[in-house]
C-alpha positions in Angstrom: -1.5 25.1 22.6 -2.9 22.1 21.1 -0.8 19.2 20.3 -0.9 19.9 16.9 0.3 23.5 17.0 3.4 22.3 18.9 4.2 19.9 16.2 4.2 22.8 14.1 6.6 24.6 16.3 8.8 21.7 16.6 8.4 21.0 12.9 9.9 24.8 12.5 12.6 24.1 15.0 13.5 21.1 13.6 14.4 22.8 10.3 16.4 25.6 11.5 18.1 23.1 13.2 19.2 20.9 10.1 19.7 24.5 8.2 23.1 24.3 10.4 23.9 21.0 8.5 25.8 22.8 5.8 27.3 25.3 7.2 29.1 22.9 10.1 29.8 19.8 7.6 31.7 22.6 5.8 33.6 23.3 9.1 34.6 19.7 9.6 37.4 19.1 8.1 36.9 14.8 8.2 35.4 12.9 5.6 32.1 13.1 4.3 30.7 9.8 5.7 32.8 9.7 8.9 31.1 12.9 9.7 27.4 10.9 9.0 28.9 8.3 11.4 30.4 10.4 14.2 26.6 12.8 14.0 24.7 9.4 14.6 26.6 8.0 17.0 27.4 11.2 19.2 23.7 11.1 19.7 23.1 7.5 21.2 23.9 8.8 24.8 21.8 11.1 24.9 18.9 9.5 23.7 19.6 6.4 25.3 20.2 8.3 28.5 16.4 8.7 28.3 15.6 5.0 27.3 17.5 4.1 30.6 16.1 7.0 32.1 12.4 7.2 31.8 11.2 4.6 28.6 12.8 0.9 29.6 9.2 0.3 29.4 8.3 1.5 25.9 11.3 -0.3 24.6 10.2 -3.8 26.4 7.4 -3.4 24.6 8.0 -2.8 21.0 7.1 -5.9 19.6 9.5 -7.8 16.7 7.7 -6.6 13.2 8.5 -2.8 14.6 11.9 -3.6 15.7 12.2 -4.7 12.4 11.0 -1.9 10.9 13.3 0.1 13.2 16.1 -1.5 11.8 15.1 -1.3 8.3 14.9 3.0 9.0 18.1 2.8 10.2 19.7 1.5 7.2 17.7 4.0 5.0 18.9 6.8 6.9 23.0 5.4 6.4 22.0 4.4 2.8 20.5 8.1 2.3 23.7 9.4 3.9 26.0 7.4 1.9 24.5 8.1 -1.3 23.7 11.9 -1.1 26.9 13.1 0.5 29.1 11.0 -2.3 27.1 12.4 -5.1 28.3 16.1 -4.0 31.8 14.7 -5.3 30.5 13.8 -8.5 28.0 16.1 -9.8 27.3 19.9 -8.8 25.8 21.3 -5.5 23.0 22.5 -7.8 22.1 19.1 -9.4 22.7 17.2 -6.3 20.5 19.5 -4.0 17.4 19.9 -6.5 17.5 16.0 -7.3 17.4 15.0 -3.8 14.8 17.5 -2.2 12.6 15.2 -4.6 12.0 13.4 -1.5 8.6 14.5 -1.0 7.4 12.9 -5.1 8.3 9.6 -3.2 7.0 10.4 0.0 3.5 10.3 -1.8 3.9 7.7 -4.2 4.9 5.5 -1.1 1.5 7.0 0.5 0.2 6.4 -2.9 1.3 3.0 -3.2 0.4 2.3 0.4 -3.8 2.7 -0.6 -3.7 6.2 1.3 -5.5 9.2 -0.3 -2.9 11.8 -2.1 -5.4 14.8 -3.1 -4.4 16.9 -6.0 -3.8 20.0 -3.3 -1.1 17.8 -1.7 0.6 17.4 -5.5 0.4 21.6 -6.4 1.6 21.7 -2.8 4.7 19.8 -3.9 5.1 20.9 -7.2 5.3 24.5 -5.7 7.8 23.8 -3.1 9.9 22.0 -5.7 9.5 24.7 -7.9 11.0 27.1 -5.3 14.2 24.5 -4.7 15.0 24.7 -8.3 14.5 28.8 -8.1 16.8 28.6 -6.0 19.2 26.3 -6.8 19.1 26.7 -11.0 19.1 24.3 -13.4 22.3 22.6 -14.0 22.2 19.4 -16.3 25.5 18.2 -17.5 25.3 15.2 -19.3 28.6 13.1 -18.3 28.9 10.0 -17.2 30.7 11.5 -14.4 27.9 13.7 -13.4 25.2 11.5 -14.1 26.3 9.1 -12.0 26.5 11.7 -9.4 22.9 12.9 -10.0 21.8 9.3 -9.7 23.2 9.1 -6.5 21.7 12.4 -5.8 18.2 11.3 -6.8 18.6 7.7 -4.9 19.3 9.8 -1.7 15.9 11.5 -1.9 14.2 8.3 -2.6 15.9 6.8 0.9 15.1 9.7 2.6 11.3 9.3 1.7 11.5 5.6 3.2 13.4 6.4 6.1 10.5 9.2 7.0 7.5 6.5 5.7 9.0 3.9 8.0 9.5 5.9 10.8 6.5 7.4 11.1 4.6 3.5 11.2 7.0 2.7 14.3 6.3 6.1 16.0 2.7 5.5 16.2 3.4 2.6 18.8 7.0 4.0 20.6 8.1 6.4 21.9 10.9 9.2 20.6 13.5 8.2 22.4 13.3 4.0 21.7 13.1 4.7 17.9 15.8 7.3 17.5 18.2 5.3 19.7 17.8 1.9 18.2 17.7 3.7 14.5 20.5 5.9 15.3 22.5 2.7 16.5 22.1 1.0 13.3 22.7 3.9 10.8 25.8 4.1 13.1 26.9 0.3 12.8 26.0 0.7 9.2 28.3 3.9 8.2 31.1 2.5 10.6 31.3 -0.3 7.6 31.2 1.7 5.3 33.9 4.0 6.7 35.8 0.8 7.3 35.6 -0.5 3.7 35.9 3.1 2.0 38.9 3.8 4.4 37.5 6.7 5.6 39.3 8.0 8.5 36.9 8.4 11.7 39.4 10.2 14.5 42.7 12.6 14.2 40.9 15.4 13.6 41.7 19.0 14.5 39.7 20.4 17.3 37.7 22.9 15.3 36.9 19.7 13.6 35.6 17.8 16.6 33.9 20.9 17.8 32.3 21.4 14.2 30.9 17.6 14.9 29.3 18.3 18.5 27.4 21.1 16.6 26.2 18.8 14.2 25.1 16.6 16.9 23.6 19.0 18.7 21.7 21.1 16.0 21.1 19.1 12.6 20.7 15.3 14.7 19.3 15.9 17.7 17.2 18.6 17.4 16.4 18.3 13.7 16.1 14.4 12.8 15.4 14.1 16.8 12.2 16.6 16.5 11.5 15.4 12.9 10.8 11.7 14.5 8.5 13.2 17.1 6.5 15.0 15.0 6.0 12.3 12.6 3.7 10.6 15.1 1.0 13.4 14.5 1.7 14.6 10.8 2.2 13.2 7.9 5.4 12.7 6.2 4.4 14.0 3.0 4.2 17.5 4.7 7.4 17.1 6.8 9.3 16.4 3.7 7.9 19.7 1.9 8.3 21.7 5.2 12.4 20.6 5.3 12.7 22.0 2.3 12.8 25.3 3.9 16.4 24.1 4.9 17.4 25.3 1.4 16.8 28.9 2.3 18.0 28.6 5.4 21.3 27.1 4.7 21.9 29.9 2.1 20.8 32.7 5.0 23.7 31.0 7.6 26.5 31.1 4.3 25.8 34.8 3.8 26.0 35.5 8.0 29.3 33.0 8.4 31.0 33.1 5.0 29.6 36.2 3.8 27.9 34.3 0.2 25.3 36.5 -0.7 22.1 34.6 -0.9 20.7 35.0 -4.7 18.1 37.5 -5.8 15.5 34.4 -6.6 15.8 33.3 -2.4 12.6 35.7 -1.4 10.5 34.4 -4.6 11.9 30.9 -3.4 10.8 31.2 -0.1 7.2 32.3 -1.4 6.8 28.8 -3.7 8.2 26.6 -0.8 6.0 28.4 1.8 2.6 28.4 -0.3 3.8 24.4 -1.4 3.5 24.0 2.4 0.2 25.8 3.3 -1.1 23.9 -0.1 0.1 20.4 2.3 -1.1 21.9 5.4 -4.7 22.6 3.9 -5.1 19.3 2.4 -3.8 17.8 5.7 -6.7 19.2 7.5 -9.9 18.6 5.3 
């Protein structure tokens, strides 16, 4: 296969793989943001096993303006967690969920913004795959200050999400997987540990099933979803990684009806049709 079809494939794995996000922070039985903290950091050995490993080199060599920028990704990626997940608290799953899968409107602004070329098939591509989130997810606007607040923080979680993708994908172009993920895990680690540590968020003395339901999210939604999502972002462009996540969506609402027997909704197969035409839509545009 060419290298770009195994981005694809690892594109596709990578978003089965944060599917399990849901269904596992659900399991955990911790707090919201000790759980972003304990999926970061149970990740640095292994990716740093490979710095040490097999890329001492690579990380030698990245130069100060991209460690810089390797830093800055890492505090988008705790700022995205500590945004999104509070909002869940404040306004509904619906809201919350539809306002942050905005992410790809800000991916391509920032492209916009950046003098890159955004064609209008790249914008229909979006505005489908959007379309199918809020199929999927209704419409839900409930105008407290209570709730606005938590769609606020809803919609600034998309918007860090976008940047954390934007600036990744500049410092993957000269480093490799493992150096980026490792020093931008490390500081979205160091980051949520603060904010645990102000909030008062407990980060051990959990259950087992807990600590089990953590290693999962390691495993699955970090490593091989924001892991894979890093190493693809070298080749393709963010804009159509952030409309192919949003399959996650769908897939999350498949792994509730297999482990907590929710049936998905009768608008999930018409969903799945926007999202996936938003994404050829991308995908064509991509390649012209």
């Amino acid at each position: 296969m060419t290298r770009p079809v195994v981005d694809f494939v690892l594109l596709a794995v990578a978003v089965v793989a944060v599917s399990f996000s849901a269904p596992l922070v659900r399991a955990a039985h911790a707090p919201a943001l000790a759980i972003a903290f304990w999926r970061t950091t149970l990740a640095l050995p292994v990716t740093g096993a490979v710095v040490v490993t097999r890329d001492r080199g690579a990380l030698s060599k990245l130069d100060r303006l991209n460690r810089r920028r390797t830093v800055v990704a890492g505090l988008f990626l705790a700022a995205h967690f500590a945004t999104w997940i509070p909002s869940l608290s404040f306004t509904s799953v619906a809201s919350s969920v539809t306002l942050v899968c905005a992410q790809p409107i800000w991916v391509a602004l920032i492209a916009h913004c950046r003098g890159e070329h955004v064609s209008p098939a790249v914008w229909r591509g979006i505005a489908l795959a959007l379309a199918g989130v809020v199929l999927i997810t209704g419409v839900d606007l409930t105008l407290t200050p209570r709730a606005l607040f938590g769609d606020v923080l809803a919609l600034l979680g998309g918007m860090l999400s976008g940047a954390y993708l934007v600036v990744g994908g500049d410092v993957r172009r000269v480093t490799t997987t493992a150096v980026y993920t490792t020093l931008c895990y490390a500081v979205a680690a160091l980051a949520l540990l603060g904010v645990c540590f102000v909030g008062r968020q407990a980060i051990a003395g959990y259950p087992a099933a807990t600590w089990l339901a953590l290693l999962g999210l390691t495993v699955g939604p970090q490593l091989l979803g924001h892991t894979l999502v890093n190493r693809v972002v070298q080749t393709l462009s963010p804009t159509l990684i952030s409309v192919a996540i949003l399959f996650e969506i769908l897939g999350s609402t498949l792994l509730a009806w297999l482990f907590f027997d929710e049936a998905p909704p009768v608008s999930a197969l018409p969903a799945a049709l926007l999202i996936g035409a938003g994404v050829v839509s991308v995908v064509r545009a991509d390649t012209e």
